[in-house]
Short mmCIF file of the C-alpha atoms (twelve columns), coordinates in Angstrom:
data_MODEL
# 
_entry.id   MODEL 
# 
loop_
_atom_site.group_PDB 
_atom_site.id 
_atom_site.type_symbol 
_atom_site.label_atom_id 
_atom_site.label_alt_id 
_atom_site.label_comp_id 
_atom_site.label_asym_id 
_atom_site.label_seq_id 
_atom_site.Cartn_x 
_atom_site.Cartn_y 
_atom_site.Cartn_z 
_atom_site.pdbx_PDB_model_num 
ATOM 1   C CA . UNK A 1   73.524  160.540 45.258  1 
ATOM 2   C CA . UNK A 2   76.507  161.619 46.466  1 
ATOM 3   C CA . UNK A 3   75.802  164.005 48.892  1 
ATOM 4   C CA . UNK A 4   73.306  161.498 50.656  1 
ATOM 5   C CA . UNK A 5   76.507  158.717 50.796  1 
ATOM 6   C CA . UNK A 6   78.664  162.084 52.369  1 
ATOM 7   C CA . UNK A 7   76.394  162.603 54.985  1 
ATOM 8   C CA . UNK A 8   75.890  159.134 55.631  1 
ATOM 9   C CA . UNK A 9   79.771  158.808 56.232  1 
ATOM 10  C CA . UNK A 10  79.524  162.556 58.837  1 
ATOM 11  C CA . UNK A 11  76.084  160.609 60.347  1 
ATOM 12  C CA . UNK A 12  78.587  157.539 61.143  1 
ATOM 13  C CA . UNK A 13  81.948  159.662 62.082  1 
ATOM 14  C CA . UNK A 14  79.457  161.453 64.279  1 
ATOM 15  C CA . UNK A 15  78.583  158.804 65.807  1 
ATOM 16  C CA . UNK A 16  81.625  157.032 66.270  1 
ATOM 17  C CA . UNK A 17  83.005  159.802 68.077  1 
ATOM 18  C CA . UNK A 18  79.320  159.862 70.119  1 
ATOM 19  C CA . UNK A 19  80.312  156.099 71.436  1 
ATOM 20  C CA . UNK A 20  84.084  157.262 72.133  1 
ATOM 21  C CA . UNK A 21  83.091  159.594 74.769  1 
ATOM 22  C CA . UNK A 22  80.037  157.649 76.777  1 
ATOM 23  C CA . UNK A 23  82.834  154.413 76.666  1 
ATOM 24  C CA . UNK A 24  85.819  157.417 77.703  1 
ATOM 25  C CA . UNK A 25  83.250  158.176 80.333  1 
ATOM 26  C CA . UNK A 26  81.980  154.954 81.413  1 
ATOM 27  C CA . UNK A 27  85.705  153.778 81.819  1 
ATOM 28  C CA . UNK A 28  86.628  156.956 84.100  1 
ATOM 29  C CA . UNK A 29  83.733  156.278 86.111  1 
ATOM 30  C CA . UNK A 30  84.402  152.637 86.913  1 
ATOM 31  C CA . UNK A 31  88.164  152.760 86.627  1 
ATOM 32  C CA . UNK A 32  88.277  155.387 89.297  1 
ATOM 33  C CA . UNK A 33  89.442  153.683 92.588  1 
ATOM 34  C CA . UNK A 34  90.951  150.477 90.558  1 
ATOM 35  C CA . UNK A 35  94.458  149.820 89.664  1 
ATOM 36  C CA . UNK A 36  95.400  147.106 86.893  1 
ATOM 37  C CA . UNK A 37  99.070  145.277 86.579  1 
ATOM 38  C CA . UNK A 38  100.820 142.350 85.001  1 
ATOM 39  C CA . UNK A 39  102.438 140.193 87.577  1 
ATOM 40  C CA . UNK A 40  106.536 141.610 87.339  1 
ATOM 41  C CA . UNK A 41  105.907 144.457 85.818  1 
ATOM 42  C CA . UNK A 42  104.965 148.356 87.047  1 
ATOM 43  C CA . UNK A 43  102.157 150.834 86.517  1 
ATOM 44  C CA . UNK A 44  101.969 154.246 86.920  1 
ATOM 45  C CA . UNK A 45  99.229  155.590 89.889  1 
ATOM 46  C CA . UNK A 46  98.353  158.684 91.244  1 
ATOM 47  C CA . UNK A 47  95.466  159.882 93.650  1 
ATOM 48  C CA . UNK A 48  94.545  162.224 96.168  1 
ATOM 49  C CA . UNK A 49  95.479  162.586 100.025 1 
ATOM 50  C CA . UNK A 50  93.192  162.835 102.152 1 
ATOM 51  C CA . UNK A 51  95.360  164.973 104.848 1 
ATOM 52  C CA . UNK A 52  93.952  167.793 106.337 1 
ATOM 53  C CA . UNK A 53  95.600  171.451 105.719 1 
ATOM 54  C CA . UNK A 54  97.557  171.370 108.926 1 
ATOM 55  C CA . UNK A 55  99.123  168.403 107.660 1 
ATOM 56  C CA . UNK A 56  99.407  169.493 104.566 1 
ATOM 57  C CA . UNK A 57  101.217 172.856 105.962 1 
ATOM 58  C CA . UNK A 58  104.670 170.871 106.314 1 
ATOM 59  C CA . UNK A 59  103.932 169.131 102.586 1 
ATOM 60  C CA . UNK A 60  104.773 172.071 101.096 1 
ATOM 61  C CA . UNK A 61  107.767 172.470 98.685  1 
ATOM 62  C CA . UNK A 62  108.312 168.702 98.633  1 
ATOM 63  C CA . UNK A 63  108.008 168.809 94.773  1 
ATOM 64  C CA . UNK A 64  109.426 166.188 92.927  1 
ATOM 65  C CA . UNK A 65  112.198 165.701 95.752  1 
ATOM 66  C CA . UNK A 66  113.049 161.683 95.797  1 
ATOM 67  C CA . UNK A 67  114.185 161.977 99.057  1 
ATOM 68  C CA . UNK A 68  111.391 164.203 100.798 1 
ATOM 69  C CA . UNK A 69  108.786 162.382 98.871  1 
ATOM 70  C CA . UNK A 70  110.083 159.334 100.800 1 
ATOM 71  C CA . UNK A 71  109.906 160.659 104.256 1 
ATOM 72  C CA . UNK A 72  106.660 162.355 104.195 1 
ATOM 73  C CA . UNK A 73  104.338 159.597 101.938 1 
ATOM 74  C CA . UNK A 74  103.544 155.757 102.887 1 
ATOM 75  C CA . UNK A 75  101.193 153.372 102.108 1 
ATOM 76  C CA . UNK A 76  99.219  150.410 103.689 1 
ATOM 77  C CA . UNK A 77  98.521  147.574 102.320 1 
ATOM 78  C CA . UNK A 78  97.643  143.824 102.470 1 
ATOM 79  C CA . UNK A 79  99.880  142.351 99.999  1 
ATOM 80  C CA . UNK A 80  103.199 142.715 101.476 1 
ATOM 81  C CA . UNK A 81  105.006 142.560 98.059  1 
ATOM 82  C CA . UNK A 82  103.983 145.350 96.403  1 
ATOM 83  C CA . UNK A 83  106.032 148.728 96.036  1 
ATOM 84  C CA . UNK A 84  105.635 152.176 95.247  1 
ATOM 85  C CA . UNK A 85  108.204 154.245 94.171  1 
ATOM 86  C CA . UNK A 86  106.711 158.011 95.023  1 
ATOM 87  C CA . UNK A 87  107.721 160.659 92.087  1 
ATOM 88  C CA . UNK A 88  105.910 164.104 92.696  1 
ATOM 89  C CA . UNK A 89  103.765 165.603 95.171  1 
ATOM 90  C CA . UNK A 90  101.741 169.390 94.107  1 
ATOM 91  C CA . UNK A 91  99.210  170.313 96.942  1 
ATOM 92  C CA . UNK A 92  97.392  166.608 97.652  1 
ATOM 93  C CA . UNK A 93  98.027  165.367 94.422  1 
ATOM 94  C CA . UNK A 94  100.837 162.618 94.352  1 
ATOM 95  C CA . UNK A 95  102.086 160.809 91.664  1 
ATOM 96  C CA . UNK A 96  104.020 156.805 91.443  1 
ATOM 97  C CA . UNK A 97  105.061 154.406 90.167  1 
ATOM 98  C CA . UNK A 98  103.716 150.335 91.270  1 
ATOM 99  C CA . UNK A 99  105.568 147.200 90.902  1 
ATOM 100 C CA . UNK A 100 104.449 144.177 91.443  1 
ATOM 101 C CA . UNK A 101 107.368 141.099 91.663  1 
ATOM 102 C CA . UNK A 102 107.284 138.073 88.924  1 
ATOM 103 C CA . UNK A 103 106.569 135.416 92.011  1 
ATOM 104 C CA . UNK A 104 102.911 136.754 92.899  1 
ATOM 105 C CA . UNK A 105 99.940  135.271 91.846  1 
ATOM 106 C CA . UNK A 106 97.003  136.643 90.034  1 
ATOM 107 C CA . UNK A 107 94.278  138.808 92.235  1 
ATOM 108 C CA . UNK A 108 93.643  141.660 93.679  1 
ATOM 109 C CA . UNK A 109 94.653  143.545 97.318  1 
ATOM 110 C CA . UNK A 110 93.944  146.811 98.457  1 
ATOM 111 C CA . UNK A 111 96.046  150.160 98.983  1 
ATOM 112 C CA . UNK A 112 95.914  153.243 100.938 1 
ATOM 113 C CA . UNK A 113 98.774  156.118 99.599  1 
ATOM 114 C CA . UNK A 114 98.401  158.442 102.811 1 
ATOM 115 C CA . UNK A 115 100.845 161.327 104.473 1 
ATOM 116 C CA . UNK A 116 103.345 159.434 107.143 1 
ATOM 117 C CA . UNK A 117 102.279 160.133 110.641 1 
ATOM 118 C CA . UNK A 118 98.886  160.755 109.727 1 
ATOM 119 C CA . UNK A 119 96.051  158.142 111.136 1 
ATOM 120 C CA . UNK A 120 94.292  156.072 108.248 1 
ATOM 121 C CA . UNK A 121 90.594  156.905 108.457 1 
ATOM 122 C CA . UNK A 122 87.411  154.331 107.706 1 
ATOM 123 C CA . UNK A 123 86.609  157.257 104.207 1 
ATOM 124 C CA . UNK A 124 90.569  157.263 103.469 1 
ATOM 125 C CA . UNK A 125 90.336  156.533 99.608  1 
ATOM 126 C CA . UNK A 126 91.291  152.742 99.042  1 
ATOM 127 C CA . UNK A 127 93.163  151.421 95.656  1 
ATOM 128 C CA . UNK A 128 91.714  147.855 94.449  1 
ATOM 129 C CA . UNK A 129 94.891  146.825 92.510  1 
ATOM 130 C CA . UNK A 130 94.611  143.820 90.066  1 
ATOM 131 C CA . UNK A 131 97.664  141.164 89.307  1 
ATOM 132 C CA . UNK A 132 97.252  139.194 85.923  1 
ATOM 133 C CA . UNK A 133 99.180  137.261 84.550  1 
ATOM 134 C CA . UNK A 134 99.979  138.703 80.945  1 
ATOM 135 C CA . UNK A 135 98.342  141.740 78.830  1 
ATOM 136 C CA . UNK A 136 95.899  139.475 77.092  1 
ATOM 137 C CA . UNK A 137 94.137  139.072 80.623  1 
ATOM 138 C CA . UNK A 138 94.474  142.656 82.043  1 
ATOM 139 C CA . UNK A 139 93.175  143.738 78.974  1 
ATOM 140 C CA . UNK A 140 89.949  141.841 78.830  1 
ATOM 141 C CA . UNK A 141 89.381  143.216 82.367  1 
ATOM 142 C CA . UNK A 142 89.466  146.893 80.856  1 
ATOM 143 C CA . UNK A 143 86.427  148.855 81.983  1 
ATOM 144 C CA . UNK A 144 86.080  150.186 78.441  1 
ATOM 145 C CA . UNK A 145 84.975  148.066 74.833  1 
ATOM 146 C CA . UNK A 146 87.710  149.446 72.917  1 
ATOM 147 C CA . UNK A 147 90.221  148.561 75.629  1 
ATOM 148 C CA . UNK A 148 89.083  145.025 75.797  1 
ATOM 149 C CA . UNK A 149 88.472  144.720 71.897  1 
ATOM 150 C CA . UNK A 150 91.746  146.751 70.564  1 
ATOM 151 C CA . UNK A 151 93.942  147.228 73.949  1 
ATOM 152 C CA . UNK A 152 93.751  151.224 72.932  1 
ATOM 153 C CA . UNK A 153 91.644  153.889 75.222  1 
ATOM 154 C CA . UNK A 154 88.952  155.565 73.723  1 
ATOM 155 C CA . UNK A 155 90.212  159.320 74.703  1 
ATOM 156 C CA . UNK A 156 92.194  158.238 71.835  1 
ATOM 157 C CA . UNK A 157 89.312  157.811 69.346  1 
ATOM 158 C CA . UNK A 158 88.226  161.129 70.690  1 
ATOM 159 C CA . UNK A 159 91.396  163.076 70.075  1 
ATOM 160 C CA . UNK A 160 91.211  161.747 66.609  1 
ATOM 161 C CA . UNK A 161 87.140  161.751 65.736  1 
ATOM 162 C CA . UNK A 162 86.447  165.034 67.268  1 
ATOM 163 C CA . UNK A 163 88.158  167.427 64.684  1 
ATOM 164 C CA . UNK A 164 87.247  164.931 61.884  1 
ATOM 165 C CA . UNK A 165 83.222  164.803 63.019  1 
ATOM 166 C CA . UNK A 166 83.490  169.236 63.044  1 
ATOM 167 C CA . UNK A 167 85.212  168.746 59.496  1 
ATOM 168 C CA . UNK A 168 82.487  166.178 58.651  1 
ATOM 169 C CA . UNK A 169 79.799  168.626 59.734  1 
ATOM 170 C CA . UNK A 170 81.235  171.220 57.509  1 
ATOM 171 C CA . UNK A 171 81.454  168.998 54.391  1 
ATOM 172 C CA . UNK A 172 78.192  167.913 54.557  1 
ATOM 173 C CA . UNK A 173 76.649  171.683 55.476  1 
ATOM 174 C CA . UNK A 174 78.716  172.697 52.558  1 
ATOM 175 C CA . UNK A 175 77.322  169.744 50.123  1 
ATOM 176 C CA . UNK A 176 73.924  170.557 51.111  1 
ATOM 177 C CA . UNK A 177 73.860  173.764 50.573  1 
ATOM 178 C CA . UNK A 178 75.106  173.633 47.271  1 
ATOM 179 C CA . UNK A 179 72.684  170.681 46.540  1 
ATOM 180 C CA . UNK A 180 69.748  173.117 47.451  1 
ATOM 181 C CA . UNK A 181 71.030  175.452 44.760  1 
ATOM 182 C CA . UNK A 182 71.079  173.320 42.266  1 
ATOM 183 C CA . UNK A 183 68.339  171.856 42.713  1 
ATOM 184 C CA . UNK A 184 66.657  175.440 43.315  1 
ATOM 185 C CA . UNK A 185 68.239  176.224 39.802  1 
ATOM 186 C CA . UNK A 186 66.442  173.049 38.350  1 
ATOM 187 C CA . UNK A 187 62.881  174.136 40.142  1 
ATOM 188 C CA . UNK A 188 62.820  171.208 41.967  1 
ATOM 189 C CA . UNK A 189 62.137  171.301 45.904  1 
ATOM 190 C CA . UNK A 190 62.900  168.596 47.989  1 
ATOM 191 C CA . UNK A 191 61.431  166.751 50.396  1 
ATOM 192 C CA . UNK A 192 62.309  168.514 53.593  1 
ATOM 193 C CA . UNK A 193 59.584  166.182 56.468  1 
ATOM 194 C CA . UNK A 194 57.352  163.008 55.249  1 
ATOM 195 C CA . UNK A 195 54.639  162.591 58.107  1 
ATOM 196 C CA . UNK A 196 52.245  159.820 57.882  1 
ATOM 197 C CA . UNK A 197 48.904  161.031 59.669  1 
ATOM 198 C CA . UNK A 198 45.681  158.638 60.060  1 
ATOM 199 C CA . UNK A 199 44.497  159.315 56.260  1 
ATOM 200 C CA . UNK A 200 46.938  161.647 54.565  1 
ATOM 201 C CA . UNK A 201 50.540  162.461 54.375  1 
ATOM 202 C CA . UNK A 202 51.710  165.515 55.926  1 
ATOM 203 C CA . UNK A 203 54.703  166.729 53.189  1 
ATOM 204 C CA . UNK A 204 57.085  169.720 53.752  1 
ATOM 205 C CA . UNK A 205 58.930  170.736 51.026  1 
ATOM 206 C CA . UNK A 206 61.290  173.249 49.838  1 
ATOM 207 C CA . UNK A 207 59.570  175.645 47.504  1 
ATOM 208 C CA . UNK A 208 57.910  178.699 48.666  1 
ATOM 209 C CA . UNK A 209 56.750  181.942 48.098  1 
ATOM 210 C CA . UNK A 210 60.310  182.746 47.416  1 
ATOM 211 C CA . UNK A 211 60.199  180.215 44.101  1 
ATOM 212 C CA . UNK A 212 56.775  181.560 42.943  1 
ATOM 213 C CA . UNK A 213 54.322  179.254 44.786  1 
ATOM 214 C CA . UNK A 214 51.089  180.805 45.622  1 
ATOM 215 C CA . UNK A 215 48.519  178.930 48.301  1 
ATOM 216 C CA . UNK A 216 45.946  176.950 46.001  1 
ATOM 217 C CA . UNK A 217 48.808  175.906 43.392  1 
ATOM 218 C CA . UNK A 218 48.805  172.750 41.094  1 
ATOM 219 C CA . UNK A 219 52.403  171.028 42.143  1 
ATOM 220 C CA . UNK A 220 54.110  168.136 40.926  1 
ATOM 221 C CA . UNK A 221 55.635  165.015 42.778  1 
ATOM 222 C CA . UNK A 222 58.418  163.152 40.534  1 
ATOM 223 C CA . UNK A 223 60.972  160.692 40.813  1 
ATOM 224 C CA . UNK A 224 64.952  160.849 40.859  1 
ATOM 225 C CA . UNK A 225 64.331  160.486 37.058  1 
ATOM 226 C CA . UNK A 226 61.525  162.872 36.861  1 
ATOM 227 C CA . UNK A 227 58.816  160.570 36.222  1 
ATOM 228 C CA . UNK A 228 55.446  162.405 37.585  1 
ATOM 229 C CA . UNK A 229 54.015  160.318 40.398  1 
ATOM 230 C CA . UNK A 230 51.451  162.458 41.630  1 
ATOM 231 C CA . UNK A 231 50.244  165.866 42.315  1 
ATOM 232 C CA . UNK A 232 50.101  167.898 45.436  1 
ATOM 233 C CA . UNK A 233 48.437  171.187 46.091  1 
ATOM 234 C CA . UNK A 234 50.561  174.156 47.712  1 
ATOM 235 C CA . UNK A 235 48.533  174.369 50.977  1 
ATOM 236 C CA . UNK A 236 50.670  176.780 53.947  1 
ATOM 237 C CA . UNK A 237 53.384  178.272 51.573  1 
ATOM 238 C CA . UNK A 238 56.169  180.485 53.826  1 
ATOM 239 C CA . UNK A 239 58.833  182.155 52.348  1 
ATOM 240 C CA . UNK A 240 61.431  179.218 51.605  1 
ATOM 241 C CA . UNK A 241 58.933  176.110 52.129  1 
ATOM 242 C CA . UNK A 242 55.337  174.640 51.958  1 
ATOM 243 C CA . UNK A 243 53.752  172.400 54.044  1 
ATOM 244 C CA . UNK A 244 50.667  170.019 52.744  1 
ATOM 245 C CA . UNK A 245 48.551  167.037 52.910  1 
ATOM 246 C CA . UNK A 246 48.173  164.085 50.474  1 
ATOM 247 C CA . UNK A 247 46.107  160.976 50.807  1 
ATOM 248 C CA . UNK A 248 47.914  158.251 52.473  1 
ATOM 249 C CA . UNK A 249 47.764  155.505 49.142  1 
ATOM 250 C CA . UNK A 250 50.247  158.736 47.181  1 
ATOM 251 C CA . UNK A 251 53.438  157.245 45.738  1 
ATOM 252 C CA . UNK A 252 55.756  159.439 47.762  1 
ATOM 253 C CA . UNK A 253 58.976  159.054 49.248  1 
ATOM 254 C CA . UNK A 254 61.255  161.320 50.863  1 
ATOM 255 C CA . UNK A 255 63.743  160.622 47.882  1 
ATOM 256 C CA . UNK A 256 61.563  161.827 45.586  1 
ATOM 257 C CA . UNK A 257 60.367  165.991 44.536  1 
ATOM 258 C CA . UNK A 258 58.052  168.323 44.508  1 
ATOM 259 C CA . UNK A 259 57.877  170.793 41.079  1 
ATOM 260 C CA . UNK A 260 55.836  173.374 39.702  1 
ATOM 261 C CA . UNK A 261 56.123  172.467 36.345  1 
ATOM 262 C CA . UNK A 262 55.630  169.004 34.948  1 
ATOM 263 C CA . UNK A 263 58.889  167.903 33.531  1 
ATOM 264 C CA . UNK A 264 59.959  168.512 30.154  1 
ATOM 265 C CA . UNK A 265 60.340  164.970 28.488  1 
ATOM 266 C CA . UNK A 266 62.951  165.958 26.543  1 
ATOM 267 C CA . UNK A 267 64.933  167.221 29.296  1 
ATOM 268 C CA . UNK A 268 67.810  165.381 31.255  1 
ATOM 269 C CA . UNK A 269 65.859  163.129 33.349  1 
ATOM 270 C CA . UNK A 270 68.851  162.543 36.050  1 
ATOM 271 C CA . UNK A 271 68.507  165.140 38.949  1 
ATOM 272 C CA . UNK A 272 71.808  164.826 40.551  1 
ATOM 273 C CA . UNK A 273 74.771  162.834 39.839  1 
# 
């Protein structure tokens, strides 16, 4: 049926996008405090200061200012070969640019980014920064799967899954809906819950008092091709579905229908295409 193979395909966008965002998540959480770089190469950082306002009084204005940016921000480290190259400053938030030099070896150091003049506390925020030695190996140290299995961040996959799962959502509403008509046209109600219980099955379907169906009622369960399989009796009918019991050895699946008519044999067997 083609509306079942739609919303399998929304069921699978959906969750997609679902994985995107715990593995965007999970990747913001542990990337947090941890800078990666190839070995002669640069990569953009930024953080926070941890200045107090007093200090931050004579930050002011600094902007994007190569020169001011140089005199008022430093860094300590213990890898004496790496470089920043400072390129904004609004409020506490700065913004750089890292280099590492082609001669250093793969491994890791730490970094403080902290206002000049200003003592470096024991809860300063501290940088791990990673060196590899090509992409292939800083990407297999990703904190995210698609990182490591496709080099590409999954914000990405979010951007591009989130308006498609909405659309997807839509579709299938859409399909549904118009399924339920039709199949309201043909008499048939579907098979809305499937519950097995110790001796019976617990069955809601979608005809009610709405399609004619009284409490008491002789009903029909049939195929996708309209074969009779077995009859049910109408037991707690509401408006737009029924809920009832049937012994637990009926041939019933949630595929299948409930009708109030047994089917015409002489009648298109095929209930949806």
């Amino acid at each position: 049926m083609k509306n079942i193979r739609f919303n399998h395909i929304a069921l699978f966008v959906l969750c997609m996008l679902l994985f995107a965002i715990l593995d965007s998540c999970q990747g913001m959480i542990e990337s947090s405090g941890v800078i990666r770089v190839v070995i002669g190469s640069s990569a953009p950082v930024s953080g926070k200061l941890d200045s107090t306002l007093p200090d931050l009084e004579r930050l002011r204005g600094i902007g994007n200012s190569e020169e001011a940016l140089e005199e008022n921000l430093t860094y300590t480290t213990d890898y004496e070969f790496v470089r920043i190259k400072f390129l904004e400053l609004t409020g506490r938030l700065w913004r750089g640019d890292l280099s590492v030099p082609d001669y250093a070896k793969p491994g890791e150091f730490k970094l403080i980014v902290h206002q000049r003049g200003v003592s470096v506390e024991e809860d300063t925020p501290t940088f791990t920064v990673r060196m590899f030695h090509d992409e292939k190996a800083l990407q297999a140290d990703s904190s995210t799967f698609t990182e490591q299995l496709i080099g590409i961040k999954p914000l990405w996959f979010v951007i591009i899954l989130l308006p498609l799962g909405i659309f997807s959502i839509y579709l299938a509403y859409k399909q549904n809906s118009e399924l339920d008509v039709m199949l309201e046209q043909k008499g048939l109600g579907p098979i809305y819950k499937l519950a097995k219980r110790k001796q019976n099955w617990e069955v809601v379907f979608g005809l009610g008092s709405k399609h004619g169906i009284s409490t008491g009622q002789e009903l029909y369960i049939v195929d996708q091709v309209m074969n009779v399989r077995a009859g049910i009796v109408a037991q707690k009918v509401e408006e737009e579905a029924t809920t009832s019991e049937v012994p637990i050895d009926t041939d019933i699946k949630p595929s299948y229908y409930i009708v109030s008519q047994p089917p015409d044999p002489h009648q298109d067997k095929k209930v949806t295409s």
